[in-house]
C-alpha positions in Angstrom: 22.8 -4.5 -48.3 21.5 -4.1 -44.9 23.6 -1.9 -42.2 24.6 -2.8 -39.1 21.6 -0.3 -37.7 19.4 -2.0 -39.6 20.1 -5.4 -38.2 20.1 -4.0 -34.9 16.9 -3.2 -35.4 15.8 -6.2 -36.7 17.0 -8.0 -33.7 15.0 -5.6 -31.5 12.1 -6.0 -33.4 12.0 -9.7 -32.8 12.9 -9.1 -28.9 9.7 -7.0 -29.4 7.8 -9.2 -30.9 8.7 -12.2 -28.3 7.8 -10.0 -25.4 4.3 -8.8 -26.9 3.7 -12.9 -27.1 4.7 -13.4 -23.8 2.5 -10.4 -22.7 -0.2 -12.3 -24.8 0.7 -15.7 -23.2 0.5 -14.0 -19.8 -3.0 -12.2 -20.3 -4.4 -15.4 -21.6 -3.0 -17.5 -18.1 -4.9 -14.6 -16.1 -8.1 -15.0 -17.5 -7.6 -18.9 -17.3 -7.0 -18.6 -14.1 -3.7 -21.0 -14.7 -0.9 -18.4 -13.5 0.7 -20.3 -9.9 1.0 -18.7 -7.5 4.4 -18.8 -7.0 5.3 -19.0 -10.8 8.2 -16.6 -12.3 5.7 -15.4 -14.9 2.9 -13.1 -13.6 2.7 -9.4 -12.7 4.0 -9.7 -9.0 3.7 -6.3 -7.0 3.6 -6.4 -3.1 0.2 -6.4 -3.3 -0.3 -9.3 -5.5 1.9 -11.5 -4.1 0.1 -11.3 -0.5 -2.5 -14.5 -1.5 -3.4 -16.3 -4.0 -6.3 -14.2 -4.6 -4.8 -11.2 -4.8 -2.3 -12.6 -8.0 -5.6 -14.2 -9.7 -7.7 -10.5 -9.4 -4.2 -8.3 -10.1 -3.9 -10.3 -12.9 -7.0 -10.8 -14.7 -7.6 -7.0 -13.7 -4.7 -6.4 -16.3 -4.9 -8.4 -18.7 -7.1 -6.4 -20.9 -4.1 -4.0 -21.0 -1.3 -6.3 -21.6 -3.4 -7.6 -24.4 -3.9 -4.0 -25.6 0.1 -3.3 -25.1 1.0 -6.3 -26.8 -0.8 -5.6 -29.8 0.7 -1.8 -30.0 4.1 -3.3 -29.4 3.6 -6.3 -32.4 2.5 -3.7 -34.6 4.9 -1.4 -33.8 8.2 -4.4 -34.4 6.7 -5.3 -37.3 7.2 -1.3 -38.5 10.6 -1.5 -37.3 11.3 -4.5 -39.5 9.6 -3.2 -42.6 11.5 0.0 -42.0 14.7 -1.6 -41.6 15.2 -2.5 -45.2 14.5 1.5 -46.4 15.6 3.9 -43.7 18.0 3.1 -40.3 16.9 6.4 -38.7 13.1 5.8 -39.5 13.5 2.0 -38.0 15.7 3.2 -34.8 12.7 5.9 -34.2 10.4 3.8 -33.8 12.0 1.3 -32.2 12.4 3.4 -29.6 9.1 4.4 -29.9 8.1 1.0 -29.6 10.4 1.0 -25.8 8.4 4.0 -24.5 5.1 2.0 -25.0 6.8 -0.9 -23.3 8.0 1.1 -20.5 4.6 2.4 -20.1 2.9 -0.7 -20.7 4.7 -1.9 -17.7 3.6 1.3 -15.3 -0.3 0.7 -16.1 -0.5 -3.0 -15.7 1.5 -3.0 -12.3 -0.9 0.0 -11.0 -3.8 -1.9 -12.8 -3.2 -5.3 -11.4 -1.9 -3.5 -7.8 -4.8 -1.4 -7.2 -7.4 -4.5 -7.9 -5.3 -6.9 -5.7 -5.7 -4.2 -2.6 -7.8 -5.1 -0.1 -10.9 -2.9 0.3 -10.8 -0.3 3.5 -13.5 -1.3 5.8 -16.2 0.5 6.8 -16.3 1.1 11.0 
């Protein structure tokens, strides 16, 4: 019988899994070229939302690391579920494990996709 830990952590590991396939979905649209410009779903800095432009470079200039992420965080949710059903401690561990690389998913791709949507200095 499964504790209550362990079905937290099943739970999480699906919410995992959905946001490494939205990461994926989002990575794809940036290459594509198909993420609107004024669209919810798209990595949106200051910098990125100044043109067009600057959302299509920020974008495609991080998805190769929101592809990368996602696959770390689908790998690590499906740990957590195969853990679930034989330790609650193992499966919370990396679950949270599995947040850390999320958080720091985010932190790269924002700088990624905010550094390549900045406009060049000028040379006078």
């Amino acid at each position: 019988m499964l504790s209550d830990l362990s079905v937290a952590a099943m739970v999480g590991a699906v919410a995992l899994l959905v946001i490494a396939g939205v990461m994926t979905w989002v990575a794809r649209g940036a290459d594509d070229g198909r993420l609107p410009f004024g669209g919810r779903v798209s990595i949106r800095t200051a910098t990125t939302r100044r043109s067009p432009e600057g959302l299509l470079v920020g974008n495609r200039a991080a998805a190769p690391f929101l592809r990368r992420y996602a696959v770390i965080l689908a790998v690590l949710a499906a740990l957590v579920l195969l853990l679930s059903f034989v330790s609650d401690i193992a499966a919370l561990a990396v679950h949270l494990l599995a947040v850390v690389a999320l958080v720091l998913a985010v932190m790269v791709c924002l700088k990624k996709a905010d550094a390549a949507a900045a406009p060049a200095p000028t040379d006078a």
